[in-house]
N, C-alpha and C positions, 0 to 999 in steps of 0.2 A: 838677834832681835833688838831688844833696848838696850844691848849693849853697843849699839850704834847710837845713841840718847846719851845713855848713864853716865856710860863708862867702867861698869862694873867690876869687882873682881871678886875670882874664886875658880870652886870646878864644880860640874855636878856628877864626874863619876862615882858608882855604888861605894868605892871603898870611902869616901871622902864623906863627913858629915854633912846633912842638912841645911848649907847654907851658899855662899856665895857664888858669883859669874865669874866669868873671865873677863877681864880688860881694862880696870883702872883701879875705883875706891871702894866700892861697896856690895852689895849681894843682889841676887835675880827673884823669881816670883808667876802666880794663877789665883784660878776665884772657880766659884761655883755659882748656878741657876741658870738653869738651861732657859733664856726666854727667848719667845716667837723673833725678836729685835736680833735674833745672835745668827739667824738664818741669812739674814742680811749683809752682815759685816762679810762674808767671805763668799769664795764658790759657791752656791750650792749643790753644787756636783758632787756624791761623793761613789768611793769603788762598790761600796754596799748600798747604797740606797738610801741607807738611813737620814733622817731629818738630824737625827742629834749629832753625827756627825759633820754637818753641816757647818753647825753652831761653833766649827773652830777655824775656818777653811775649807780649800778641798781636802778631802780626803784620799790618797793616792795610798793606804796602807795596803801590800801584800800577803798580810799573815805570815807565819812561819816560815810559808817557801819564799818569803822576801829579805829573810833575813841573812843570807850568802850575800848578795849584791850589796846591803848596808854595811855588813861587817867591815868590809872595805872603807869606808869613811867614820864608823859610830865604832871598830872596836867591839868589845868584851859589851858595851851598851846594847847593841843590836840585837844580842839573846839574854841582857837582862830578863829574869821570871820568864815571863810567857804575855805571847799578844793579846792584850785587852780583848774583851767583845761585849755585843748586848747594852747591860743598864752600866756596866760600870764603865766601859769606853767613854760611852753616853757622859757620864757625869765629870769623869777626866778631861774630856775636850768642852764641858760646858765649862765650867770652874774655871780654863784656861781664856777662853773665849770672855768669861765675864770678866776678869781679871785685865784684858788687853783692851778690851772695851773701856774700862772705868781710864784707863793709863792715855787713851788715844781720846777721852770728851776732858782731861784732865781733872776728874772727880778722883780726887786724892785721898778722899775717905774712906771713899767705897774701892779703891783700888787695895787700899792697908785691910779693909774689912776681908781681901782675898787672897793674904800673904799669912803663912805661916806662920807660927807665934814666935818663933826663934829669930825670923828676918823681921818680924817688926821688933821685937827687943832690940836687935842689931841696929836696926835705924833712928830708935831712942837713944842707944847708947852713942851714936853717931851722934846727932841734933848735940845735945849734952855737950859737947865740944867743941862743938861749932861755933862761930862767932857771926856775929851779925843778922843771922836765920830767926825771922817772927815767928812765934806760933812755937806751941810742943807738941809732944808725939808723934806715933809713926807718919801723920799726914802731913805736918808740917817738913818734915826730914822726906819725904818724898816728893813732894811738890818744889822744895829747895835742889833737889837734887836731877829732876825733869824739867819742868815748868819751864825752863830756858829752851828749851828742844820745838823744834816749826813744830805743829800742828799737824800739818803734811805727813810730815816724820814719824808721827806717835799713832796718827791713823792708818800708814801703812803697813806696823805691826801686826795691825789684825788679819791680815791677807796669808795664810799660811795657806801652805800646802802638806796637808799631815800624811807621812812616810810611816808611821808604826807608833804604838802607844803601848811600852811595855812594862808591865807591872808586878808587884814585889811584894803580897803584904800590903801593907802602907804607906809605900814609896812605888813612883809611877816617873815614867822619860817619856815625854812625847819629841820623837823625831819627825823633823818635816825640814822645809825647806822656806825661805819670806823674798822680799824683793832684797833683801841687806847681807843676808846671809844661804849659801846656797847647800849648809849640811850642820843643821840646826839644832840646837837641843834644849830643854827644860823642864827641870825634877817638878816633881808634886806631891805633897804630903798628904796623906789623910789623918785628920785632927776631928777626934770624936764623930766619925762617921762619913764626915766632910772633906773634898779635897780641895787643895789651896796650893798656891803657888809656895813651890820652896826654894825658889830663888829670886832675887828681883828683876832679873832679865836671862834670857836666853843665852846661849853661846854657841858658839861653831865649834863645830867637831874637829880634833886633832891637834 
């Protein structure tokens, strides 16, 4: 996803802590609030029906019996926990959908308002270092770090097509597929109830 942008680097497999992407300097990332404006950004097609599914892309997720055909590209990720459903699917694909959203109008604020507290630490202690970069905090370090990226580019993140959304507890993988990458993946935290992007971009599988 934005690590077609960023450049990111990390992993989000289960065994691997809470933080960064694959592909250059720094970590990946999601948000929450499901609004009417999220039905918009993508499909609204999805395999269930559901509006709130909606709000992250299509949704092409197969449940359970989908998970043979991903293992083949997602790995041990594919039957991470168990497939999302109902309010908390709902809330994992909005949280991501806001998060991608905030990332593709370049509202930098409201995009770090949808990252996990450990990846905005990471982007403070990043800024810190930096030289030349206006501004502090997680929004300045994230707008330094995008903000060069077309416009084109950061709205087409949002076009997802979600493959499965499986969840752990307080950790969540939404797999899908974008126009950038074609076997996609992106952790998400839940932080006091809430879920939030745990990495600052996406990455492709394998």
């Amino acid at each position: 996803m934005l690590v077609a942008i960023a450049g990111c680097g990390g992993s989000t497999r289960p065994s691997s802590a809470p933080a960064t992407t694959s592909s250059a300097t720094t970590s990946p990332a999601t948000t929450s609030s499901a609004s009417a404006s999220g039905a918009t950004a993508g499909s609204a097609t999805t395999s269930s029906g559901s509006a709130s599914s909606a709000t992250a892309g299509r949704d092409r997720s197969t449940g359970a019996a989908g998970t043979a055909p991903l293992a083949r590209y997602y790995g041990s990720i594919a039957t991470f926990g168990s497939e999302a459903s109902g309010s908390e699917r709902a809330a994992v694909l909005a949280a991501l959908h806001s998060y991608l959203s905030a990332i593709a109008a370049g509202n930098w604020g409201a995009a770090c308002e949808q990252l996990s507290t450990p990846i905005q630490h990471q982007l403070e202690l990043l800024l810190a270092h930096a030289k030349g970069v206006r501004g502090r905090g997680c929004s300045a370090a994230l707008g330094a770090l995008l903000a060069h990226a077309p416009g084109s580019l950061r709205r087409q993140q949002v076009q997802l097509n979600v493959l499965a959304v499986r969840v752990n507890s307080d950790r969540a993988f939404v797999l899908y597929r974008s126009p950038q990458l074609p076997h996609a993946m992106i952790s998400m935290l839940r932080e006091a109830g809430r879920w939030r992007a745990g990495v600052l971009a996406g990455s492709n599988a394998g």
